[in-house]
C-alpha positions as CSV (number, residue, x, y, z in Angstrom):
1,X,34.2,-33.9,10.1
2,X,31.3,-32.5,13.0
3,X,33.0,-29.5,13.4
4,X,32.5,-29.4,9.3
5,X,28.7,-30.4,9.2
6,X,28.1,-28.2,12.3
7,X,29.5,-25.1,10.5
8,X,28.0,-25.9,7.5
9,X,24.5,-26.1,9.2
10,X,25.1,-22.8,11.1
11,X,25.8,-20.7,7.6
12,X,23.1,-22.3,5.9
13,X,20.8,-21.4,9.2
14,X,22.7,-17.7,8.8
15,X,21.6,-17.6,5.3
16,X,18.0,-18.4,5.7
17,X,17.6,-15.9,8.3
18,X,18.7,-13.3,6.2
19,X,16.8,-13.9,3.6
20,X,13.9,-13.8,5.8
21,X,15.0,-10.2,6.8
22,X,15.0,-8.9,3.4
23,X,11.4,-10.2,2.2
24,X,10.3,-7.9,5.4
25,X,11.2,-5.6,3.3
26,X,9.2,-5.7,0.5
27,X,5.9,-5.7,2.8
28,X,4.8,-2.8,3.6
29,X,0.8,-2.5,5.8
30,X,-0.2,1.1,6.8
31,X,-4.1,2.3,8.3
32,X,-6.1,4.5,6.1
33,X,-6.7,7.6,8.5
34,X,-10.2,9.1,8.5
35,X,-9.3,13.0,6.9
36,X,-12.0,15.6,8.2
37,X,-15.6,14.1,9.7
38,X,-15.5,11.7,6.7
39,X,-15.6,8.7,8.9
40,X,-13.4,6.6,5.9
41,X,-11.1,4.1,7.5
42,X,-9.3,1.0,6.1
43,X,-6.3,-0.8,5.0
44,X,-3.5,-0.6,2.5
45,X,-0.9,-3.2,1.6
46,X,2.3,-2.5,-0.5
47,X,4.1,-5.7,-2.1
48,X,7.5,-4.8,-3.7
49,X,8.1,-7.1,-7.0
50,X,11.5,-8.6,-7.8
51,X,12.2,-6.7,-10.5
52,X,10.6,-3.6,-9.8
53,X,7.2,-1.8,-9.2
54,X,5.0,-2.4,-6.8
55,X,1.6,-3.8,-6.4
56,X,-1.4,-2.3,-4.0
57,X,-4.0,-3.4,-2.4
58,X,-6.7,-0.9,-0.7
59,X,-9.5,-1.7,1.2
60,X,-11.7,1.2,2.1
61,X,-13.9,0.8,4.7
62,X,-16.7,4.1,6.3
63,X,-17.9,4.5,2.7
64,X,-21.3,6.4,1.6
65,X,-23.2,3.1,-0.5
66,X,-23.6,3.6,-3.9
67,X,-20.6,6.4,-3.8
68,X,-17.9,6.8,-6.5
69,X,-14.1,7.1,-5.2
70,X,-10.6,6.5,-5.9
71,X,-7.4,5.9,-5.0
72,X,-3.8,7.3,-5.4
73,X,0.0,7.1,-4.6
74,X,1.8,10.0,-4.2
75,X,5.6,10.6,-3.4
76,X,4.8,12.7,-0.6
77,X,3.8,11.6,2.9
78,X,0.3,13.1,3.4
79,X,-1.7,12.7,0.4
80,X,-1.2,16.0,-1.0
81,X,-2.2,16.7,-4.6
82,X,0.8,16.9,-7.0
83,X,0.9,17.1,-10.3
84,X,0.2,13.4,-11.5
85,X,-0.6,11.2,-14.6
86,X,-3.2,8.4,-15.7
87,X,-0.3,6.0,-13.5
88,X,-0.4,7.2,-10.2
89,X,-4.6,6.0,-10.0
90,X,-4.4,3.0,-8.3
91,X,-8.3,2.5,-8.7
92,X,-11.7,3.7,-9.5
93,X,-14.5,2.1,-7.4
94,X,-18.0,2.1,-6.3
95,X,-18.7,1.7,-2.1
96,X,-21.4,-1.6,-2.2
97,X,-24.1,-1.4,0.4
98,X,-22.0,-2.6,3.6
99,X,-20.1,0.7,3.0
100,X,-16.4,-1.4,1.5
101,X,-14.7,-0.5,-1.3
102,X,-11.6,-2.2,-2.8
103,X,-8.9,-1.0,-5.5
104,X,-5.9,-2.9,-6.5
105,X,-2.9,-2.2,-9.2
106,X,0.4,-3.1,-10.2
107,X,2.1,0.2,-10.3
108,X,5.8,1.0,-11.8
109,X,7.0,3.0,-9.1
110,X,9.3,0.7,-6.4
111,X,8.3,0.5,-3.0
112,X,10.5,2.8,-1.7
113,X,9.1,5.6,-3.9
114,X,6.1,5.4,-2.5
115,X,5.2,7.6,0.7
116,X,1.1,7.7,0.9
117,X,-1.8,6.3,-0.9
118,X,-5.5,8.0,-0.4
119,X,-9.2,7.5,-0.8
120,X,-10.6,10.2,-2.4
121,X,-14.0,10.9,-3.9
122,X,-14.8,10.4,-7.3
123,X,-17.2,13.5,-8.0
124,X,-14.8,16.0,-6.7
125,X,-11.3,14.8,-5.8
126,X,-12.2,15.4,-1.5
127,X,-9.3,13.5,0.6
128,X,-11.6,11.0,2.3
129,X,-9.1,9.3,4.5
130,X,-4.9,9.2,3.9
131,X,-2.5,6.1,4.9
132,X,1.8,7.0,5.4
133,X,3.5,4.9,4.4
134,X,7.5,4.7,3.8
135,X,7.6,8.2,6.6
């Protein structure tokens, strides 16, 4: 009857872990890389959802107060233009006065679709900074 409990115990333990495992994978963090002299740096976090699409978060840090920007995914790796729609914006928004911005969507592409997300200035479309993410 041990031997019983103690196996049961062990493939529940088993179970657990791998579950574990898997939500790793719907977490992704990446940096936001300062493109050019623009001196934009920050953060952006990719949640997958459990039955599909993906939310982001961005937080833009290096930003000129007062400045318009804004944000998008793109299915290739370094934030180059493609042709896009109204769905691949993840956020319009306006630097405050410490220099932050933040942008944050629920997006239908799935995580793994997703390979780069940008700031990018309102005005003129200018890649401000770039984060990789799924390389």
């Amino acid at each position: 009857m041990r031997k019983v409990l103690s196996l049961f115990l062990i493939v529940a333990s088993l179970s657990l872990v791998a579950d574990a495992s898997r939500s790793g994978d719907r977490h992704v963090n990446a940096n936001l890389n300062a493109v050019g002299n623009s001196g934009v740096s920050g953060k952006v976090q990719l949640t997958s959802l459990p039955h599909g699409g993906t939310v982001i978060n961005v937080v833009a840090t290096g930003l000129k107060p007062g400045t318009e920007y804004l944000s998008l995914y793109y299915d290739n790796g370094t934030c180059e233009l493609e042709p896009y729609s109204e769905d691949d914006i993840i956020g319009h928004y306006t630097a405050d006065a410490l220099g932050e911005g933040h942008a944050h969507a629920k997006v239908g592409d799935d995580l793994d679709e997703i390979h780069s997300v940008s700031v990018r200035l309102n005005s003129d479309f200018s890649l401000q900074a770039c984060a990789a993410v799924n390389p």
